[in-house]
TORBAZA-631804 format. One line per 4 residues: their letters; for each residue x, y, z of C-alpha. Coordinates in pm, 1 decimal, decimal comma. Layout:
BEGIN
a = X Y Z ~ ...
# end
This chain:
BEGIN
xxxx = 542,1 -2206,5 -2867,3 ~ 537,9 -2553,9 -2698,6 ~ 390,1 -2616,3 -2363,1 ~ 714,4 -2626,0 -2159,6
xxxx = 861,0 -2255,1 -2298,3 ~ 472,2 -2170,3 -2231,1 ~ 450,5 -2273,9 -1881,8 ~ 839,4 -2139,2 -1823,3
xxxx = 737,3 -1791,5 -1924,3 ~ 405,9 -1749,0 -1777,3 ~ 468,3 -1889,7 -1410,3 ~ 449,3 -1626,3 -1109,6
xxxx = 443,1 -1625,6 -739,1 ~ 105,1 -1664,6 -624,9 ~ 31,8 -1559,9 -242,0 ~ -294,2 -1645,8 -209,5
xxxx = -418,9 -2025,1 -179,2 ~ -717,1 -2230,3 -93,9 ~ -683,4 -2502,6 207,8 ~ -814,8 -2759,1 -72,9
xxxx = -480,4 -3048,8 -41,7 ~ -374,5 -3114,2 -431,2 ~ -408,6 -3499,7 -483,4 ~ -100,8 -3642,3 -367,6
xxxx = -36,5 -3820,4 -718,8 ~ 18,4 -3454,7 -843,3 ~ 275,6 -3367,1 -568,8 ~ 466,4 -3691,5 -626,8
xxxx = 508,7 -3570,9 -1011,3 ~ 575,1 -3274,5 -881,9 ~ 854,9 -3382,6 -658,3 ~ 1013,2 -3607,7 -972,2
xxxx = 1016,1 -3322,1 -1163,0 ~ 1222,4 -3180,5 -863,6 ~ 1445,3 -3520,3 -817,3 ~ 1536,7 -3501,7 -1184,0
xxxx = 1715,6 -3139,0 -1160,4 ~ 2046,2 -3109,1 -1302,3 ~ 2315,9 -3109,9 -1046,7 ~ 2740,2 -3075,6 -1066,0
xxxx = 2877,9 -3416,2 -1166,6 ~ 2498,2 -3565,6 -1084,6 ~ 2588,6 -3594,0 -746,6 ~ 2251,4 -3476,1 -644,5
xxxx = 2340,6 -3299,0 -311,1 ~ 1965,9 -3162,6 -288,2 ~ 1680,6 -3329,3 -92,8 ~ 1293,4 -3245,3 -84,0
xxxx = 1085,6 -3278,4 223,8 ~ 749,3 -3272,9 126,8 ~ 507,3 -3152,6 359,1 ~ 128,4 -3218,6 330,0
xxxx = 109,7 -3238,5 730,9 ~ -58,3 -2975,3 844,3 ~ 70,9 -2920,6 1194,8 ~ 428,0 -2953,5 1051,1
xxxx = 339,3 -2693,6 789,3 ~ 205,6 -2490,4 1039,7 ~ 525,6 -2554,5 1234,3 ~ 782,0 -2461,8 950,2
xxxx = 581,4 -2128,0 907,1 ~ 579,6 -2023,7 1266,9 ~ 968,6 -2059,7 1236,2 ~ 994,8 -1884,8 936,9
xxxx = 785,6 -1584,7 1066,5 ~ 1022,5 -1629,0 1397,5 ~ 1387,2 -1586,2 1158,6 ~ 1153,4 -1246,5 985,0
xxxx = 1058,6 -1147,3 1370,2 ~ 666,0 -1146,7 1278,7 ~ 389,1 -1324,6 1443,5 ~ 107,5 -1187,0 1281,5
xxxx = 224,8 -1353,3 931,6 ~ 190,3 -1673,3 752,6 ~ 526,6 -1649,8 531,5 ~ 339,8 -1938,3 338,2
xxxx = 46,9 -1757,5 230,9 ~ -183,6 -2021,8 342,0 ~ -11,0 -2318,5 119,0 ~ -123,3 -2638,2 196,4
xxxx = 152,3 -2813,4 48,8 ~ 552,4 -2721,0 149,4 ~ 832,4 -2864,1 -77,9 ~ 1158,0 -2773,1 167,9
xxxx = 1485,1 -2817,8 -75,5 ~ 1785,8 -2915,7 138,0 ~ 2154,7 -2974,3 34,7 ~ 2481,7 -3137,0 180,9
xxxx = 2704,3 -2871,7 174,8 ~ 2994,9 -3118,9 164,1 ~ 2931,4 -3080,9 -210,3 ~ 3052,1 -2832,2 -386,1
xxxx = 2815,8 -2714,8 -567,6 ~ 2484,4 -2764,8 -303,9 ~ 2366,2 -2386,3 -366,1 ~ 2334,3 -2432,8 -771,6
xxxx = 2163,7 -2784,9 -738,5 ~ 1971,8 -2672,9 -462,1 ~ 1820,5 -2381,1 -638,9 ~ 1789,7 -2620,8 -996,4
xxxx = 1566,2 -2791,5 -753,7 ~ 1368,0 -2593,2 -597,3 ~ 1313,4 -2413,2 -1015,1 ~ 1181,2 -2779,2 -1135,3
xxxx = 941,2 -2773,8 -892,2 ~ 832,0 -2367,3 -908,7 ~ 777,0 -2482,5 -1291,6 ~ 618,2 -2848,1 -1214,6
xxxx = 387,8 -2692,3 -1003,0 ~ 281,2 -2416,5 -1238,1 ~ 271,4 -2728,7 -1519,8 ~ 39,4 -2945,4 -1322,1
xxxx = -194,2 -2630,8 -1273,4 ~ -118,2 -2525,3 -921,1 ~ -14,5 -2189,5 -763,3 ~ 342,9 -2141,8 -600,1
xxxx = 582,7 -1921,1 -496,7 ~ 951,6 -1959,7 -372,6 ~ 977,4 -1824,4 14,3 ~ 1361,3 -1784,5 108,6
xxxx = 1435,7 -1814,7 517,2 ~ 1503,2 -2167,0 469,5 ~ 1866,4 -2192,7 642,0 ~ 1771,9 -1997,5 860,8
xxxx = 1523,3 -2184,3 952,5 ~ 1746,3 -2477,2 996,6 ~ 1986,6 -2289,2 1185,7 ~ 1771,1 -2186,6 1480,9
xxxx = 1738,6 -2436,2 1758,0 ~ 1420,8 -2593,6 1684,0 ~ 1507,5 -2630,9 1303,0 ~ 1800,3 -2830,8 1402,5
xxxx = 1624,3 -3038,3 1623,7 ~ 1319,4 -3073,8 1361,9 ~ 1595,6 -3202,5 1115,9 ~ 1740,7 -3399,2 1390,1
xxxx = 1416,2 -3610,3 1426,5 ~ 1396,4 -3716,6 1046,3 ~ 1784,2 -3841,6 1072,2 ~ 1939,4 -3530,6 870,4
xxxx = 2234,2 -3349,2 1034,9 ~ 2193,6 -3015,4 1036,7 ~ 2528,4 -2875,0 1026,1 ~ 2524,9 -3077,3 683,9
xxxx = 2257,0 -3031,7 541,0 ~ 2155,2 -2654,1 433,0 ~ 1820,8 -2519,7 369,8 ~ 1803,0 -2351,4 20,1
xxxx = 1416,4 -2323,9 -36,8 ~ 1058,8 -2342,0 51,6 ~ 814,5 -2408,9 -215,7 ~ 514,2 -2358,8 -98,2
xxxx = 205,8 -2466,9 -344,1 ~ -164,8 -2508,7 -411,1 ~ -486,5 -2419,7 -554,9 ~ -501,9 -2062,3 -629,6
xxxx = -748,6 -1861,3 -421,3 ~ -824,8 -1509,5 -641,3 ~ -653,3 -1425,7 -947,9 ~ -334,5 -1544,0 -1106,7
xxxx = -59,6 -1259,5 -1083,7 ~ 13,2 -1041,3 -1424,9 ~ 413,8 -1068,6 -1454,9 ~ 598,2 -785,3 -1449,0
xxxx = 749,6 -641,4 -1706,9 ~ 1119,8 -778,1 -1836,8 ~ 1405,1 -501,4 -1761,7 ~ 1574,5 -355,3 -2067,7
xxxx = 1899,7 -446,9 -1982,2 ~ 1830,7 -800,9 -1917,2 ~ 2012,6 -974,6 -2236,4 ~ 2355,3 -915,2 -2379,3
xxx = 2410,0 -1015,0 -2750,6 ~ 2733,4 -1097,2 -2826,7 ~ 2782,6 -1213,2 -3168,0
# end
């Protein structure tokens, strides 16, 4: 098996990270890995905001705990590093290429050695108040541009996750 079909089928969610910050080399591949997603008609409707600032981490997470009603959690399971996947839902097909996006990068990350995990809440995130306002402030509009994804990454703290087993009815041969 080659190293890509490896890494595809033995990535899981990890919930458990160190505070150690990967070198930001490895996030940049990380994030081109994300950039070069298929999209429909390569129109590339997604955008990445990648968060390695801590109080704006901190920030997103206190929101997304807010949209869960929990103040006791960190949705982000102490991840240093938050790739948010956006898309202009003027194009048609901004869910698909947003979640091709935000799959590069679950997979990039695993590649490059790091723990991650996918943590949904991101539109609504962007819907409440201060979401709008955070987008706002880096020039996005908000009723254009949808939150599809948080990837949330880093140095694994514990042991990597066994995967679950496959369901039976998972595949359908028709031949």
């Amino acid at each position: 098996m080659d190293a890509t079909v490896q890494d595809l089928m033995t990535r899981r969610s990890v919930r458990s990270y160190t505070d150690e910050m990967p070198p930001k080399e490895v996030i940049g591949e990380i994030v081109k890995a994300g950039m070069n997603a298929p999209s429909g008609k390569n129109r590339q409707s997604a955008i990445i905001l990648a968060v390695t600032n801590r109080e704006v981490r901190d920030m997103l997470s206190r929101l997304n705990s807010v949209v869960i009603g929990r103040d006791d959690f960190d949705p982000f399971f102490g991840a240093p590093v938050v790739l948010v996947v956006l898309a202009d839902s003027t194009v048609f097909t901004w869910k698909e290429d947003g979640a091709l996006v935000m799959g590069n990068l679950l997979n990039a990350a695993h590649a490059k050695g790091l723990g991650c995990c996918w943590v949904h809440r991101a539109r609504e995130v962007f819907m409440i108040e201060e979401g709008k306002n955070f987008l706002k402030g880096l020039g996005l509009d908000p009723d254009r541009y949808i939150g599809i994804g948080n990837c949330v990454m880093g140095y694994i703290k514990g042991e990597y996750p066994e995967a679950a087993p496959r369901k039976d009815n998972f595949v359908y041969w028709i031949e």
